[in-house]
LOLUM-267985 format. One record per atom (N, C-alpha, C): residue number from 0; y, x, z; residue in three letters; chain; atom name. Coordinates in steps of 0.02 Angstrom, whole numbers, m for minus. Each point is the difference from the previous one (the first is absolute). Last residue first. Example, Ala and Ser with C-alpha at 12.3 -4.5 7.8 and 13.67 -1.06 7.14 Angstrom:
BEGIN
k_py_px_pz_r_c_a
1_m112_642_354_SER_A_N $
1_59_42_3_SER_A_CA $
1_55_m39_37_SER_A_C $
0_m286_15_m4_ALA_A_N $
0_59_m45_0_ALA_A_CA $
0_60_45_0_ALA_A_C $
END
This chain:
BEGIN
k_py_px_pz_r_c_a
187_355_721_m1310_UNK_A_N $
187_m7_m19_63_UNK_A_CA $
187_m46_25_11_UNK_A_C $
186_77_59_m204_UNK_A_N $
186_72_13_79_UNK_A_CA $
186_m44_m43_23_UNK_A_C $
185_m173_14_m131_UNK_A_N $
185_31_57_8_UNK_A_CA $
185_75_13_61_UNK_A_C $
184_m154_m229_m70_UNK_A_N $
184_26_48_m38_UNK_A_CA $
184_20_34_30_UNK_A_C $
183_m211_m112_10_UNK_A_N $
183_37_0_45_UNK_A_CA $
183_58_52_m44_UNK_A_C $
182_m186_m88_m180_UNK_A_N $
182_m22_7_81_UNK_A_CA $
182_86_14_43_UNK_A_C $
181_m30_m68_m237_UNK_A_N $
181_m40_m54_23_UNK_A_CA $
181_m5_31_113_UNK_A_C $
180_72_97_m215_UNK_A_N $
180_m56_8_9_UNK_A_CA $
180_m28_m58_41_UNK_A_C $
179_223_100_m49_UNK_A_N $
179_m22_m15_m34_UNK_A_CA $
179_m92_m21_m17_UNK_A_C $
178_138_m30_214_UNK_A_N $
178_4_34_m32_UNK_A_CA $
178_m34_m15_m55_UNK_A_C $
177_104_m130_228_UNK_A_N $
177_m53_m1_m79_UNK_A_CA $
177_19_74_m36_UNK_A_C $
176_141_m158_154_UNK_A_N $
176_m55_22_30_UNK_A_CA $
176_m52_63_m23_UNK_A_C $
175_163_m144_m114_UNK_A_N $
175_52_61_33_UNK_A_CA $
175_m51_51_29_UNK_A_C $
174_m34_m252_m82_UNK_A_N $
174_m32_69_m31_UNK_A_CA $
174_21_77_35_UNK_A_C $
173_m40_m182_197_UNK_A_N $
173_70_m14_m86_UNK_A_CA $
173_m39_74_m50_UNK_A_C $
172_m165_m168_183_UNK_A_N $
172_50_55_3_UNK_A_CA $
172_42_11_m77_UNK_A_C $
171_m74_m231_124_UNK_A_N $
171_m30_75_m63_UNK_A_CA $
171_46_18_14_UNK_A_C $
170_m58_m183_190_UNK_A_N $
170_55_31_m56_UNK_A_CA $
170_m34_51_m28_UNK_A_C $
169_m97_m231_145_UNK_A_N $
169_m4_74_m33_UNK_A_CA $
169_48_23_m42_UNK_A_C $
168_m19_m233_196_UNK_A_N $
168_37_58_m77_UNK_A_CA $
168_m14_53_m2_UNK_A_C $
167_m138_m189_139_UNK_A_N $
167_40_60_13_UNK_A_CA $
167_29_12_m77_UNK_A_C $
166_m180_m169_81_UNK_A_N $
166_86_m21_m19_UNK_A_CA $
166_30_48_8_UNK_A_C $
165_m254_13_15_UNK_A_N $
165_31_m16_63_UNK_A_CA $
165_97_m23_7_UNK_A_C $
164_m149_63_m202_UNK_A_N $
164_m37_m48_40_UNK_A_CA $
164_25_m25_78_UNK_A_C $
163_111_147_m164_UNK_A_N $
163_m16_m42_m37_UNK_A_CA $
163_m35_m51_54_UNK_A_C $
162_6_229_53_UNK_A_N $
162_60_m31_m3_UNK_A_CA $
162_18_m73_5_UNK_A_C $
161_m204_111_m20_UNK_A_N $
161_14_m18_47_UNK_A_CA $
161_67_m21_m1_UNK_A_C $
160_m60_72_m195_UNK_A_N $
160_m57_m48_18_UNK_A_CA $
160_40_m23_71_UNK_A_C $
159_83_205_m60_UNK_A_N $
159_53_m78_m69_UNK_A_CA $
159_m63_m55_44_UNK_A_C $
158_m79_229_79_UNK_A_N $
158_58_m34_37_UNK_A_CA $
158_33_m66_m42_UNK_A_C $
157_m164_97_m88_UNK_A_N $
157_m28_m45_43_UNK_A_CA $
157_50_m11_31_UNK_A_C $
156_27_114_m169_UNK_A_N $
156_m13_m52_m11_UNK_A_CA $
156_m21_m41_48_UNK_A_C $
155_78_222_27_UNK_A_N $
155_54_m46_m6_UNK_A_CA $
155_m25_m78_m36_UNK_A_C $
154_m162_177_31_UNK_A_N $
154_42_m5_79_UNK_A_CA $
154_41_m51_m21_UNK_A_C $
153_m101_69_m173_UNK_A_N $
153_m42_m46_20_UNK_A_CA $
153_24_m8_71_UNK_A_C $
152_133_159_m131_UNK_A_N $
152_m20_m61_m32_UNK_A_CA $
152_m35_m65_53_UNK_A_C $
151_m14_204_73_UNK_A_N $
151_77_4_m8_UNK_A_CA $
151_2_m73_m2_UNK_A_C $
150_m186_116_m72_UNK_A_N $
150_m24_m27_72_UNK_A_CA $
150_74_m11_33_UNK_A_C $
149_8_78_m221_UNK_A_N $
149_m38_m45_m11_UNK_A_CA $
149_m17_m41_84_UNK_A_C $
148_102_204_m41_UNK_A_N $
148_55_m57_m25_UNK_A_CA $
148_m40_m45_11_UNK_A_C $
147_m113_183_68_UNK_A_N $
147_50_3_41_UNK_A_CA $
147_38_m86_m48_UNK_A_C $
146_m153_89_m143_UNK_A_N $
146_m51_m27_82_UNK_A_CA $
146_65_m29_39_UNK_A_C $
145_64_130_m186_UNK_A_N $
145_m5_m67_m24_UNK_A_CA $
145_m8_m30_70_UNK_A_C $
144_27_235_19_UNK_A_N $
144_56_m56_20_UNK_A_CA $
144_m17_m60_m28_UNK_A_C $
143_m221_156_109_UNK_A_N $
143_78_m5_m94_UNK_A_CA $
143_47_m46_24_UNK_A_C $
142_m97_99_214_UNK_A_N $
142_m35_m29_m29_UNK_A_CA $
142_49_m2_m80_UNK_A_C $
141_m10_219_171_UNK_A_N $
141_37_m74_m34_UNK_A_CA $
141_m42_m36_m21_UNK_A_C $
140_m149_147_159_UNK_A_N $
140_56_9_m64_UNK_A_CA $
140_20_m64_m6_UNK_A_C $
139_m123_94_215_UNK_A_N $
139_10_m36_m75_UNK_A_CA $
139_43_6_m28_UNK_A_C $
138_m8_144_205_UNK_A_N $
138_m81_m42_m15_UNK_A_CA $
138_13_m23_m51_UNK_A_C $
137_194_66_52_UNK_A_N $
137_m34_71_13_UNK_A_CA $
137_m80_m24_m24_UNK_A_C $
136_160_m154_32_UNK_A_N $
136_24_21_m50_UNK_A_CA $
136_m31_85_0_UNK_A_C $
135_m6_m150_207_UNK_A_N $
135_m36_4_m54_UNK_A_CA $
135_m13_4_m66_UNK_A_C $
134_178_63_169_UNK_A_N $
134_m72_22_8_UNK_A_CA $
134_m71_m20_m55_UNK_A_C $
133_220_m98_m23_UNK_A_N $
133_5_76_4_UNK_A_CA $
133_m62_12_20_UNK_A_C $
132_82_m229_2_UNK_A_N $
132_m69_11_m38_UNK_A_CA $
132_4_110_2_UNK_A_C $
131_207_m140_90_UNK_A_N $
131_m73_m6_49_UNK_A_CA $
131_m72_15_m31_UNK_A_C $
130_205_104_m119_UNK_A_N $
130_9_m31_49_UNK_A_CA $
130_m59_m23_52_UNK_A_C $
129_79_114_m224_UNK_A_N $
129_m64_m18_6_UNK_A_CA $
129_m3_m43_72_UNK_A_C $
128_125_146_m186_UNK_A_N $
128_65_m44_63_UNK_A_CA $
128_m64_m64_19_UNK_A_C $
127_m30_180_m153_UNK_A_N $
127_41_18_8_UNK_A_CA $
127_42_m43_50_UNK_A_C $
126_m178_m77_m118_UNK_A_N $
126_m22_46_25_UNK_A_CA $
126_51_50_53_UNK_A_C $
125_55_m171_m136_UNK_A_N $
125_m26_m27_43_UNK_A_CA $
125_m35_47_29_UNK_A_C $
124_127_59_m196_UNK_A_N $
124_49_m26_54_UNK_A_CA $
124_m46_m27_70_UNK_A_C $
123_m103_75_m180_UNK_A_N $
123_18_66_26_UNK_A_CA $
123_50_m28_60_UNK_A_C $
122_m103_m169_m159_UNK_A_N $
122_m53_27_56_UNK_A_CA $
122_46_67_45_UNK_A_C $
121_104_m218_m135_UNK_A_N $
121_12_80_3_UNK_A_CA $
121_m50_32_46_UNK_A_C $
120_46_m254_m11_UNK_A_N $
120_m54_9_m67_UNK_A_CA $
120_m13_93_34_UNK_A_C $
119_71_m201_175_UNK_A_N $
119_21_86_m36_UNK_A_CA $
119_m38_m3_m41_UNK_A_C $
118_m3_m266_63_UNK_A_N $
118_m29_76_19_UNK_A_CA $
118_29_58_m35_UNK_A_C $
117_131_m233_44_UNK_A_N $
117_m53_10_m41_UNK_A_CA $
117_m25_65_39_UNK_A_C $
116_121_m155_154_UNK_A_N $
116_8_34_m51_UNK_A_CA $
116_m44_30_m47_UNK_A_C $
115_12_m204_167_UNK_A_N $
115_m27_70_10_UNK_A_CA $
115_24_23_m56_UNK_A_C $
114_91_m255_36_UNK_A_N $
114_m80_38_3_UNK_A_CA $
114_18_73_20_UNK_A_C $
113_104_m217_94_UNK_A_N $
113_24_41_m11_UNK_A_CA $
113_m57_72_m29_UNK_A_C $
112_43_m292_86_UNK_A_N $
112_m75_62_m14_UNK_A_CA $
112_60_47_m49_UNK_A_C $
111_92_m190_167_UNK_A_N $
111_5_19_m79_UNK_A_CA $
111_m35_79_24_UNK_A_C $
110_50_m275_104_UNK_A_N $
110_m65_66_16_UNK_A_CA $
110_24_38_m84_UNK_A_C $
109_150_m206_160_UNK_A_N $
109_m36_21_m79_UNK_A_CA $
109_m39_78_38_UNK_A_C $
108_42_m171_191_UNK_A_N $
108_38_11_m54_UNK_A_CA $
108_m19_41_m57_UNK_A_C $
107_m114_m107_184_UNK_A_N $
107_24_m55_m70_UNK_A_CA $
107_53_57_m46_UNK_A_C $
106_m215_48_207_UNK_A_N $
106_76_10_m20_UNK_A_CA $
106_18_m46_m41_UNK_A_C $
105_m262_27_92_UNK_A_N $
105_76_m3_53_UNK_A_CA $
105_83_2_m31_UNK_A_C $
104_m213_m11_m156_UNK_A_N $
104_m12_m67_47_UNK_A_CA $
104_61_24_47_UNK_A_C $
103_m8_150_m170_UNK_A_N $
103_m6_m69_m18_UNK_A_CA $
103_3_m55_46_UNK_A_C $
102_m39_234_61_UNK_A_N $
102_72_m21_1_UNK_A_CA $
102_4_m81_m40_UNK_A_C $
101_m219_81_16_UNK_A_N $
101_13_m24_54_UNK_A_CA $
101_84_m3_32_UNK_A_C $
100_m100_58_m196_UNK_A_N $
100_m5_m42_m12_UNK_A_CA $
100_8_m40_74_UNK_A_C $
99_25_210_m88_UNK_A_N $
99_55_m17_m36_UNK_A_CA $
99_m17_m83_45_UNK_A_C $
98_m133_168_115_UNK_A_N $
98_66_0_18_UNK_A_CA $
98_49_m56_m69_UNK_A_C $
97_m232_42_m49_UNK_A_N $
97_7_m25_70_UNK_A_CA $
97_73_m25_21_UNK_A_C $
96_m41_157_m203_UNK_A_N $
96_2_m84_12_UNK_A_CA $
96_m8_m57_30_UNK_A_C $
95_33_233_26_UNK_A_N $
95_59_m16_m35_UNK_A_CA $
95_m17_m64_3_UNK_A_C $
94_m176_141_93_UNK_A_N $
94_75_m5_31_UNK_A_CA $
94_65_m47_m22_UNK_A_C $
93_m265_3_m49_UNK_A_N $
93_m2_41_80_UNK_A_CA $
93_89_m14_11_UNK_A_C $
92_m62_m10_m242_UNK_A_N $
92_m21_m71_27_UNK_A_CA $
92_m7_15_84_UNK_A_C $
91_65_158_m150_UNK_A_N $
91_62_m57_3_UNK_A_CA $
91_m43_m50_40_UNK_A_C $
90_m123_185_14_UNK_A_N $
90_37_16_m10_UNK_A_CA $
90_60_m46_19_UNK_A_C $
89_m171_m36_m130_UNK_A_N $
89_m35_m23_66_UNK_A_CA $
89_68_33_30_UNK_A_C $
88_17_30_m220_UNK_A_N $
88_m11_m91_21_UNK_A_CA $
88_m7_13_73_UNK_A_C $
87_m4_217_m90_UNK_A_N $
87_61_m24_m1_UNK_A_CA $
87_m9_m82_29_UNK_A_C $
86_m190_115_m51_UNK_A_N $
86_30_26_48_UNK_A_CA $
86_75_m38_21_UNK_A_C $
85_m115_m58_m191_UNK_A_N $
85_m15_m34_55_UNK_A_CA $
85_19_24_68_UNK_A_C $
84_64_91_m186_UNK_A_N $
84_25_m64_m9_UNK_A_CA $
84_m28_m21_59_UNK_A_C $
83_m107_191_m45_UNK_A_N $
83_62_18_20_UNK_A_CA $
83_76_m85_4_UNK_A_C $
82_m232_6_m82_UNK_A_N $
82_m12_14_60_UNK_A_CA $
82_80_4_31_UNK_A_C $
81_m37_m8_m231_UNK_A_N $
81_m25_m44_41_UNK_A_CA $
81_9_m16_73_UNK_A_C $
80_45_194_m125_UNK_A_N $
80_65_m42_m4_UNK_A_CA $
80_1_m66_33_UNK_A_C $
79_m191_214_68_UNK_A_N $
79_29_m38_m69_UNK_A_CA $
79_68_m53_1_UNK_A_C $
78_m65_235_163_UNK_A_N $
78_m12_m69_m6_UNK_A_CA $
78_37_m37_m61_UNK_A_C $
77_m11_233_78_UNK_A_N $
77_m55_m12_m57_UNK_A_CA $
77_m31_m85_16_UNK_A_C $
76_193_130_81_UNK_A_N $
76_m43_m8_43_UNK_A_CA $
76_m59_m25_m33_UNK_A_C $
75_256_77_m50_UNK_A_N $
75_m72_m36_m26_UNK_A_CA $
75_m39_39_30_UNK_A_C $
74_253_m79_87_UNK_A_N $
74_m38_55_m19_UNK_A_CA $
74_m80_m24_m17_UNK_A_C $
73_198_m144_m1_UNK_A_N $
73_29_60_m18_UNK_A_CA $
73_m65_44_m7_UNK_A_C $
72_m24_m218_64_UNK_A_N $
72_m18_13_m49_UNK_A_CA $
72_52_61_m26_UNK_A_C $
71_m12_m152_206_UNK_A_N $
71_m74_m6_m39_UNK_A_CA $
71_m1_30_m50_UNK_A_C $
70_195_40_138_UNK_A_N $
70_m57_m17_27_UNK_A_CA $
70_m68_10_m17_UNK_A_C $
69_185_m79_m131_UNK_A_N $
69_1_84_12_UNK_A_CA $
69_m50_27_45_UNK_A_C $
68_42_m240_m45_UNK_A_N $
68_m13_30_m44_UNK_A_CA $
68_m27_80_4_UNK_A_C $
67_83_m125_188_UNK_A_N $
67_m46_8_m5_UNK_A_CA $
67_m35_28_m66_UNK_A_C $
66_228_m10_102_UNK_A_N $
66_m27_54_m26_UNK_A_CA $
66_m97_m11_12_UNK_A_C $
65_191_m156_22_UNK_A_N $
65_10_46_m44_UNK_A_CA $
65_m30_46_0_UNK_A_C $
64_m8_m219_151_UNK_A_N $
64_m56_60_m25_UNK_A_CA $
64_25_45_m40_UNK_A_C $
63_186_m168_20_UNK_A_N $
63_m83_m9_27_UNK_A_CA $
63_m36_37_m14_UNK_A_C $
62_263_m64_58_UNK_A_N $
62_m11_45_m43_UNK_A_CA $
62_m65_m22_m3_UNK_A_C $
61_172_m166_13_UNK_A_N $
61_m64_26_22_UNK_A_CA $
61_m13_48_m30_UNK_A_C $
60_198_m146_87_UNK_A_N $
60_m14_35_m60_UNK_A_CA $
60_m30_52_29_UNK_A_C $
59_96_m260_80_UNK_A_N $
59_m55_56_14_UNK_A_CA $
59_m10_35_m60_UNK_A_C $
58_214_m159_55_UNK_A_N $
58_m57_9_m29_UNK_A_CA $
58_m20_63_24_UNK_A_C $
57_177_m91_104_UNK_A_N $
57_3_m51_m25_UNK_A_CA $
57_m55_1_m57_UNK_A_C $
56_8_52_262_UNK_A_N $
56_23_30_m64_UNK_A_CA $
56_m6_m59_m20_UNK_A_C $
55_m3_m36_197_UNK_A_N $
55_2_47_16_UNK_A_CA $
55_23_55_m68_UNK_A_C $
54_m69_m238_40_UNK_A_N $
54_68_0_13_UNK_A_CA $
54_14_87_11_UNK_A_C $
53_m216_m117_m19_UNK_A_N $
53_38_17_m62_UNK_A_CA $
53_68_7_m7_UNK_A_C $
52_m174_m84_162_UNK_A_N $
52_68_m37_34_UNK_A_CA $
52_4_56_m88_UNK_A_C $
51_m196_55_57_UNK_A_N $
51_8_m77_m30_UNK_A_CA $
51_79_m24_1_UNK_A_C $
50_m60_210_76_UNK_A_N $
50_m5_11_m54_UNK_A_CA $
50_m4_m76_m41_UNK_A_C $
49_27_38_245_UNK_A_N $
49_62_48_m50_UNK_A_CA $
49_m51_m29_m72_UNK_A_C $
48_m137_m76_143_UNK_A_N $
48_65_m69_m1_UNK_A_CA $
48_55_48_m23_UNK_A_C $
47_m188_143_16_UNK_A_N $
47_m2_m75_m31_UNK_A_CA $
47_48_m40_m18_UNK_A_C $
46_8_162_175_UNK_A_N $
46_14_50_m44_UNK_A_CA $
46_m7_m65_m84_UNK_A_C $
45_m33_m72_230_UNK_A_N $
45_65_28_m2_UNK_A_CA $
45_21_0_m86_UNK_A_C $
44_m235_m17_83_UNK_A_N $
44_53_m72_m14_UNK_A_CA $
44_91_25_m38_UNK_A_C $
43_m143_191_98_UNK_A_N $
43_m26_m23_m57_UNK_A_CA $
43_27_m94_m46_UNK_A_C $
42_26_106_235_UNK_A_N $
42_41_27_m71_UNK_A_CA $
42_m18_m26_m63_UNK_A_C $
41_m116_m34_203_UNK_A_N $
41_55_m32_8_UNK_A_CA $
41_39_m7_m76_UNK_A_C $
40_m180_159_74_UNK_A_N $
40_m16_m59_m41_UNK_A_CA $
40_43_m57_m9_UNK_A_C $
39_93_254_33_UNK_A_N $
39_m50_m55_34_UNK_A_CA $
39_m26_m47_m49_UNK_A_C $
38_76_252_m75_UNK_A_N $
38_7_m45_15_UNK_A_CA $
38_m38_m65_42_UNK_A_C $
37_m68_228_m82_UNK_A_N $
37_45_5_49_UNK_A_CA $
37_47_m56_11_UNK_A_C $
36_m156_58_m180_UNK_A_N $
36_78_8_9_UNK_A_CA $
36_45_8_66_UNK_A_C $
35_m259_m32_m67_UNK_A_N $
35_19_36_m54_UNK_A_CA $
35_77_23_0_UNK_A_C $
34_m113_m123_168_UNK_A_N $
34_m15_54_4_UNK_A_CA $
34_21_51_m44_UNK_A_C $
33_66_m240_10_UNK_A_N $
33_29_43_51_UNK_A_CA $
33_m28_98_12_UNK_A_C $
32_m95_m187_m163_UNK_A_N $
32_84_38_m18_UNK_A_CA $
32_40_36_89_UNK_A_C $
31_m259_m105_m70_UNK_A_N $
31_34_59_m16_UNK_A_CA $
31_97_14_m6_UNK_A_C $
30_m101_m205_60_UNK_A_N $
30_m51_78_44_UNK_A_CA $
30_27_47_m28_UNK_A_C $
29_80_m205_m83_UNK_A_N $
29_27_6_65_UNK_A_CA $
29_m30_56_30_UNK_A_C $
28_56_0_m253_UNK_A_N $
28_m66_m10_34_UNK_A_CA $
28_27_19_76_UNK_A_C $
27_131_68_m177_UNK_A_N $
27_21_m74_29_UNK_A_CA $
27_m56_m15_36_UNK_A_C $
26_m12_200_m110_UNK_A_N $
26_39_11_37_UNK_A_CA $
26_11_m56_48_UNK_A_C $
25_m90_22_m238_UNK_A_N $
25_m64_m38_60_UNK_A_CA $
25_50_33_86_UNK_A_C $
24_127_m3_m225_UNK_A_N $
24_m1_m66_52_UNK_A_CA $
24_m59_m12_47_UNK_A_C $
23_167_221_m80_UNK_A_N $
23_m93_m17_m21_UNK_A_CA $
23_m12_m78_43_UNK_A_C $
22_214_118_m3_UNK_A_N $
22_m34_37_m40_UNK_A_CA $
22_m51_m19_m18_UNK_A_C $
21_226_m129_75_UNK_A_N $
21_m76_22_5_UNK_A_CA $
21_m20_36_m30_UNK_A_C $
20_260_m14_43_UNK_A_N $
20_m41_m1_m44_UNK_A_CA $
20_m88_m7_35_UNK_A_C $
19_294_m54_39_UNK_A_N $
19_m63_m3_12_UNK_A_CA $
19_m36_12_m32_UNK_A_C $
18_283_m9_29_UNK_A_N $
18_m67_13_m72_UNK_A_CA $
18_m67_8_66_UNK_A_C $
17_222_m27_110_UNK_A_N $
17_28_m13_m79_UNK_A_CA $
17_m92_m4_m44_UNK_A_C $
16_105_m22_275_UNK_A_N $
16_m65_15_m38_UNK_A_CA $
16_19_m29_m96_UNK_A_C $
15_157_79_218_UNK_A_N $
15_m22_m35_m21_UNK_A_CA $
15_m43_m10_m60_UNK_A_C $
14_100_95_258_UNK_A_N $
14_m4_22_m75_UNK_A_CA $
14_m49_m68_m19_UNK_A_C $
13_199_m40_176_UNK_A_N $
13_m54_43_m12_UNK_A_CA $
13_m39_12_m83_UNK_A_C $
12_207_m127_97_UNK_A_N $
12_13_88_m14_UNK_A_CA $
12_m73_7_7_UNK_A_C $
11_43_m239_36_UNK_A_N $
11_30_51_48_UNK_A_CA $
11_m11_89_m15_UNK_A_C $
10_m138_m109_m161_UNK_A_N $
10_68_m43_42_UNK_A_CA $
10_m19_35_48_UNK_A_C $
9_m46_145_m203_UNK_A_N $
9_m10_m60_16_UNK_A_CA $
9_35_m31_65_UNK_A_C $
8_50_225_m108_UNK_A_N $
8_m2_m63_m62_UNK_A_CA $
8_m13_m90_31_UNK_A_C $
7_m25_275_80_UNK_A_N $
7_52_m56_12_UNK_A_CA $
7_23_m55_m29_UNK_A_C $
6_m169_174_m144_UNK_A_N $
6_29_m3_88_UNK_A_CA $
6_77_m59_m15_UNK_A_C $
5_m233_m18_m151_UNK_A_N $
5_74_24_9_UNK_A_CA $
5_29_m15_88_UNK_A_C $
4_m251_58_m118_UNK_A_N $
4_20_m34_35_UNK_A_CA $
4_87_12_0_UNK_A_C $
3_m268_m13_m101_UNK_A_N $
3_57_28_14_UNK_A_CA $
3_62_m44_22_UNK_A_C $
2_m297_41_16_UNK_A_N $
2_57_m58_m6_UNK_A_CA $
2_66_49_m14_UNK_A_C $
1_m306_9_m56_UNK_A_N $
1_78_41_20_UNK_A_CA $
1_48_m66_15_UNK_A_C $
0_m274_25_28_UNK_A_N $
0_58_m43_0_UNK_A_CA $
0_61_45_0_UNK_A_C $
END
C-alpha cells in the first residue's frame, strides 16, 4: 500500500491524503493485511470507503506488469514462443487482472491501462545496461529481437482484452515511441 500525502492540507492543518494506491488486492484479505502492512483490520474498511467515495482522484492511470514481456522473453532459455506467451498469461493472470478487475467493482472513476513500451531491438544497448537479468546474461544469451517484440505484442493484447472487459481505456502508445523497426526508439 503506498499513500501520498500533502502536508497541511487537511482540516485543522493536518496532512491530507491526496492519492492511495494498492499494490495487490489479496492485501484486502482481513488475515493478511495487517501482517503484510502493518495495518489493522479496522483499516481495511477505512482504506475501501477511500477508494469507493472516488472523491480522491478523478482517474486511475495504470501502469501493469510492464515488464512481464521482458520477463518471459529477453533471454532464450530454449523456451518456444509458445510457452513464453504462456509464461506471460499466467503472469497477467497472478497480478494485473485480478487487480484491473477488482478496481472495477470498488471505484467509478475511469481506469486508463497505460501499456509498457515496446522492447530495445539494440542487443549491445541491453547488454550494456542489463539491470536485474546481469547475472544471467552470463548463462543465456539474448533471445532475437523478433521473440522480444512478439511476447511485447502478446503482453499488450491481453492487457486491450482486460481493458475491454473490465471498462478500462487502453491508450497506444504515439509513433514517437517506435523506431524504425517496430522496437523502443533510441531518445528513450
Amino acid at each position: 500500500i503506498v499513500e501520498a500525502w500533502r502536508a497541511g492540507q487537511g482540516p485543522e492543518g493536518l496532512d491530507e491524503l491526496v492519492e492511495l494506491q494498492l499494490r495487490d488486492p489479496a492485501l484486502l484479505d482481513d488475515e493478511r493485511l495487517p501482517a503484510a502492512t502493518g495495518f489493522e483490520t479496522y483499516d481495511q474498511q477505512r482504506i475501501l470507503q477511500r477508494i469507493r467515495d472516488a472523491g480522491l482522484v478523478d482517474a486511475q492511470i495504470l501502469l501493469l506488469d510492464g515488464n512481464a514481456h521482458s520477463m518471459a522473453s529477453l533471454l532464450d532459455t530454449g523456451r518456444t514462443e509458445s510457452l513464453i506467451a504462456k509464461n506471460i498469461a499466467l503472469m497477467l493472470a497472478r497480478s494485473c487482472e485480478p487487480w484491473l478487475a477488482f478496481l472495477a467493482t470498488v471505484s467509478r472513476v475511469p481506469r486508463v491501462i497505460v501499456p509498457p513500451p515496446p522492447p530495445i531491438g539494440d542487443a549491445d544497448h541491453i547488454r550494456s545496461h542489463p539491470g536485474v537479468f546481469a547475472a544471467k546474461l552470463d548463462e543465456y544469451p539474448l533471445s532475437k529481437p523478433v521473440v522480444r517484440r512478439r511476447a511485447w505484442e502478446f503482453e499488450l493484447s491481453r492487457l486491450r482484452e482486460q481493458a475491454k472487459r473490465t471498462g478500462a481505456h487502453f491508450v497506444e502508445l504515439p509513433p514517437e515511441v517506435f523506431d524504425a523497426n517496430g522496437f523502443l526508439h533510441p531518445d528513450f
